[in-house]
N, C-alpha and C positions, 0 to 999 in steps of 0.2 A: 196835304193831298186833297184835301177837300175844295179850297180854293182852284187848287188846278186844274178839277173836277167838273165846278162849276162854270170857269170860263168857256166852254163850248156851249152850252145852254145859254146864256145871256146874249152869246154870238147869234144864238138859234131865232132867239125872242128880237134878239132887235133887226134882224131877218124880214123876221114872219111880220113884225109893227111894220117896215117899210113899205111891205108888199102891200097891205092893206092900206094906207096911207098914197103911198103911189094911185091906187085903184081907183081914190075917192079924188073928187076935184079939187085941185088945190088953188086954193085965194092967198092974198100977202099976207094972212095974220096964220092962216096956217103956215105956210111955205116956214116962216121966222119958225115957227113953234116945232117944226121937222126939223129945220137944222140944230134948233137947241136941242132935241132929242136925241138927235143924231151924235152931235159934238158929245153928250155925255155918256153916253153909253160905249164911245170910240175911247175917252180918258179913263171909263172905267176899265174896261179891256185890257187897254194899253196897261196902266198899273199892273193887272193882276198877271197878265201876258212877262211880268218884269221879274215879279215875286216866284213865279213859274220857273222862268230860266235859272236863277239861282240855285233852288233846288237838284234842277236837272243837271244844271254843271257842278254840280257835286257830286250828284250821282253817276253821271258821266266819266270824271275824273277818278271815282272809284273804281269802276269797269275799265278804265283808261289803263288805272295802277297794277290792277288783277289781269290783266290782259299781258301787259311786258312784266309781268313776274312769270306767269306761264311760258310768254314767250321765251323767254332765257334760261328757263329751268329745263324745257325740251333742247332748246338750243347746246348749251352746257353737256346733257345725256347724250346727242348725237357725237358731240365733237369730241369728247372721252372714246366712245365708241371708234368711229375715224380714227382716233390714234392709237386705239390695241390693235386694229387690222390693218393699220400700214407699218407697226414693229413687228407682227407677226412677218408679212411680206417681206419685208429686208430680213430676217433673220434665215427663210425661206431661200431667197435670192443672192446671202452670200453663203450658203451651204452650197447651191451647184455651181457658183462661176469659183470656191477656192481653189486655189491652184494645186496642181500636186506637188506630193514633197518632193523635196528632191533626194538623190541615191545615196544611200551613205556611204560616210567617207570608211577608210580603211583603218583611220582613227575609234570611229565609234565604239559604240560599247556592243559584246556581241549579244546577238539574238535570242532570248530564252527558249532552249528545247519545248515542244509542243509536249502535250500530255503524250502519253505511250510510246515516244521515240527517245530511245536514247542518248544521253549527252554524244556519246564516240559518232553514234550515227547523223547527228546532227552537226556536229565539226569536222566532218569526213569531207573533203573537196571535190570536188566535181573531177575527175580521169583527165591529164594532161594530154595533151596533142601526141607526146610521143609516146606514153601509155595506150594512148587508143591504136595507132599504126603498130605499133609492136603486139599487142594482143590480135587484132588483124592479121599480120603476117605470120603467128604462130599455128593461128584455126586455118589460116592458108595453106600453110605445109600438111599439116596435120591431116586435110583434103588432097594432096598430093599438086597443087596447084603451085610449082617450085616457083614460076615466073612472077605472077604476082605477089607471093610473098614477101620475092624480093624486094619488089617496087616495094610494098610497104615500108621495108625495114631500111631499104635505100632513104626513103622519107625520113625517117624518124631518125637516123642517122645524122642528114643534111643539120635536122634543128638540135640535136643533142652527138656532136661528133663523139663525145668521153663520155655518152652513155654505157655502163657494163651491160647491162640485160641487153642492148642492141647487139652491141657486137657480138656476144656468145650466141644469139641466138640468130644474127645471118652468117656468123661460121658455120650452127648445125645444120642449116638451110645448104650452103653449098656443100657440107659430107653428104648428105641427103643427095644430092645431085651428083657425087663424083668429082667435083670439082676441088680438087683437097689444094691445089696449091693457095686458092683464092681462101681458102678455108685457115689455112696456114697464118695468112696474112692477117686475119681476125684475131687470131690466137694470139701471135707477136703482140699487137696492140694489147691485148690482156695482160699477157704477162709484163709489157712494159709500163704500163701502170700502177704494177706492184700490189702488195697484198689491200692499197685501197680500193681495189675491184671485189674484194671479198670472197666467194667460194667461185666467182667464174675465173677468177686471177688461179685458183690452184686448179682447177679442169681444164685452163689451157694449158698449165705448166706438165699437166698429166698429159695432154695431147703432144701437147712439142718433144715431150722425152720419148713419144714413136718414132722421130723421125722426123727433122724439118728438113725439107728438098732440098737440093744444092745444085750447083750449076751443070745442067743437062752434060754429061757422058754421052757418048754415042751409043755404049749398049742400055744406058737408061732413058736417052730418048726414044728405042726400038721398045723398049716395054711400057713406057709413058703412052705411048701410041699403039701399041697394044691394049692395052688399060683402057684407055679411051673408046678404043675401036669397041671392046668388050662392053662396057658399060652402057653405052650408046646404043647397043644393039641386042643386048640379052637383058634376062631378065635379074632383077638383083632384089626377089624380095616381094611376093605382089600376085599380081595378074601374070597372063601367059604373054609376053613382046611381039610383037611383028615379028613374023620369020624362025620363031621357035618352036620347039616340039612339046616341051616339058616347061614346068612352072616350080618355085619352090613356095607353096602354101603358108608353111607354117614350120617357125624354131621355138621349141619351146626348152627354157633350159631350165633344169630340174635339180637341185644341190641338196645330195643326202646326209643326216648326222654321220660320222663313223667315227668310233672312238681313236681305228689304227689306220684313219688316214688322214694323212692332213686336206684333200680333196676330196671328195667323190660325188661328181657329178654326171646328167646324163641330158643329153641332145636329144626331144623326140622332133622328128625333119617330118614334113609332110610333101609329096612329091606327084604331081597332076599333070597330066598329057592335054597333050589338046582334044577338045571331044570329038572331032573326026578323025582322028590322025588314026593309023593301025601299028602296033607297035613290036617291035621284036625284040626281046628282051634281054635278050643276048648282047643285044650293041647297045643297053643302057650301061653306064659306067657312074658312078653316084663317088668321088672323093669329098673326106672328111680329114681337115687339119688343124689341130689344137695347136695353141702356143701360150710360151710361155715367158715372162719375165726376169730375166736372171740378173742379180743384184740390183734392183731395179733401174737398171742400165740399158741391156742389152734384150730384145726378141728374137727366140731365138723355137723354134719347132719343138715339140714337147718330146720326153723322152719316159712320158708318165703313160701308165696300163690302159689301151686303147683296146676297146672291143665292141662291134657290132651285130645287130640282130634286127630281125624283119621282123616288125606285130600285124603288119600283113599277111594272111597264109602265102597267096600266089606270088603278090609281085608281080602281075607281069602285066599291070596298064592293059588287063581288057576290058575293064569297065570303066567309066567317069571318074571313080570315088581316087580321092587321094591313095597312093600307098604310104604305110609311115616307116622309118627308119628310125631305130633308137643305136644310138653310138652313148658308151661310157666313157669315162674319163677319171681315173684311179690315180690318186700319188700317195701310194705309203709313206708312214711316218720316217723319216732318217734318224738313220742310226748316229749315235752323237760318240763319236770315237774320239779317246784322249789321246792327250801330243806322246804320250808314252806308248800307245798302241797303234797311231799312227806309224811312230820311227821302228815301230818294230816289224808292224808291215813292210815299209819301205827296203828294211834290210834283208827282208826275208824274200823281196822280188828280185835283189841282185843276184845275177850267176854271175860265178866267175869266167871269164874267158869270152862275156857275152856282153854287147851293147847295148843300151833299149835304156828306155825311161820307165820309173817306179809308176807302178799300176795306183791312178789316183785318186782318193778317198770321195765321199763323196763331198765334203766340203769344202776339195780342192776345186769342184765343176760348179763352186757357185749356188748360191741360195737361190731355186727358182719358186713363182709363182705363178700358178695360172693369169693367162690373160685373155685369150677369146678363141675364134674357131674362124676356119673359112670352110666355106660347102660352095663343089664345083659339081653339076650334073653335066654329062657329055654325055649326048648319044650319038651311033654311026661316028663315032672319033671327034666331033663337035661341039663345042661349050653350047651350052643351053640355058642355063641360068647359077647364077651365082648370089652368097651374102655371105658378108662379113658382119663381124663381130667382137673389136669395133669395126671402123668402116676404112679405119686407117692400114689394118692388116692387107687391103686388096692394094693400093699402092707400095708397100713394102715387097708383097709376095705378089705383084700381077700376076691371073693368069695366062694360062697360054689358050688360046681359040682354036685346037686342035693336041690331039695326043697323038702319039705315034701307036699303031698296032703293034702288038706284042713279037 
């Protein structure tokens, strides 16, 4: 280091010798004695100028070495780097373009119930097509909206024709309206599909045993059209009808224990004017008729202890409020009479000399049982409102839309 030191100073010195040299006048024996000067001080130079460079390209070469060791060790850190943030990215980037699943099939395995919901509640299916139209045209009815329940149940009919719950329930939709033959024809289908309909297969079979229609007679086409004319225009159960005077409110039917009877029940009728109407109480007319089933064959008008009473004091529709009517309905026990006391009656009814048939026991008139009521209000000699119970009693018993005065 010393030598490499030095060669700027001798550069210096033999500088500052020329310029003073140059200054003075130069002759040929100096001129010669400059340029020997010159020439050696240029080869000493030059030499040490040589021994210089070696050094420094060595040292050179070591900064050279140290230089691309840095460089590639930085180099190396970034490109590590670069490649955790572009896996990050792709990992980023197929998280929102993956596709969605697709639906499972019907194969799959099913879906584990969520915490707090029940396995039943959780394998419960969604209400079919004809589920939802039939529970529609039930809360239809039930609203008095006969028309539309139909359509509903007409629906749900169309996509399950040998549905039971449809058909029982647009047969009770046309009782509901009156229309019993269209009601009939529900029933039939019930019952012709046997006891696989299940309990509506035995509630048509209980319907059909009223009475299935038969081919129009001319005195039951005149009641058929009475029936309708009646239905159509009075009241059956409800509100007060266009053109009436009287409404029947409310049947509530009441059935008492009684040890010594085989029935005992009681009708409370509730029976409301119109609230402008002025009423004479005299031309109200209020019929009540039980009936009964005998062998469970025939309908047939009750011949069981009928008795009525007013729990209204007046009766007599001069205020708003309903008045109420309570009618009884009694069947004592029957007497169970042996074939020995039978024939003994029967010999003891013959006279001699005398024609007639044996007075007859009561078990010759048939096992009856109660079956339902009809309530006919007539005031001034004119139906006003009427309800059966069931609903099949007012086509069996039409009534009449006028009574005769007494």
């Amino acid at each position: 280091m010393a030598t490499s030191l030095s060669a700027p100073c001798n550069v210096c010195n033999i500088l500052t010798f020329l310029t003073i040299q140059l200054a003075q006048p130069v002759d040929s024996f100096g001129e010669v004695r400059l340029q020997k000067c010159v020439h050696r001080a240029m080869r000493s130079l030059l030499s040490r100028t040589i021994q210089a460079d070696t050094s420094f390209s060595i040292g050179l070469g070591l900064i050279a070495i140290l230089g691309v060791a840095e460089i590639f060790t930085a180099t190396s850190y970034y490109v590590g780097k670069a490649r955790a943030s572009r896996a990050s990215a792709q990992a980023v980037a197929a998280t929102l373009v993956r596709p969605a699943a697709p639906p499972a099939s019907t194969s799959s395995a099913p879906v584990p119930a969520q915490p707090g919901q029940s396995p039943a509640a959780a394998a419960t299916p969604p209400p079919s097509l004809v589920d939802q139209l039939l529970r529609e045209g039930i809360e239809l009815r039930e609203r008095g909206d006969m028309t539309t329940a139909l359509a509903r149940l007409s629906e749900a009919s169309e996509s399950d024709p040998t549905n039971a719950a449809v058909l029982e329930e647009t047969a009770k939709t046309y009782e509901a309206m009156q229309l019993f033959d269209r009601s009939n024809e529900m029933w039939r289908k019930l019952q012709e599909m046997g006891p696989s309909a299940g309990e509506a297969y035995e509630l048509a079979d209980r319907r059909l045993k009223l009475g299935v229609p038969t081919p129009a007679t001319a005195g039951t086409g005149i009641a058929s059209t009475s029936l309708d004319a009646a239905t159509r225009q009075k009241d059956v159960g409800g509100g007060i009808a266009e053109g009436s005077t009287f409404a029947i409110t409310e049947v509530k039917t009441t059935e008492t224990p009684d040890p010594d009877a085989e029935t005992n029940l009681t009708l409370r009728i509730g029976i409301r004017k119109q609230p402008d109407a002025t009423i004479d109480h005299t031309k109200v007319k209020i019929q009540v008729f039980f009936y009964d089933m005998v062998d469970d064959r025939d309908v047939k008008l009750t011949d069981a202890d009928v008795n009525y009473e007013w729990l209204t004091p007046n009766h007599d529709w001069t205020e708003t409020n309903p008045e109420i009517l309570s009618v009884s309905y009694l069947r004592p026990r029957t007497r169970v009479v042996s074939s020995e006391a039978a024939l003994s009656e029967a010999a003891a009814s013959v006279r001699p000399g005398q024609k007639g048939r044996p007075a007859r026991s009561s078990t010759a008139a048939g096992e009856r049982k109660y079956l339902g009521y009809r309530i006919l209000v007539y005031y001034d000699d004119k139906l006003q409102a009427i309800q059966a119970e069931p609903a099949r009693l007012l086509q069996l018993f039409p009534p009449s839309e006028t009574i005769s005065p007494p």
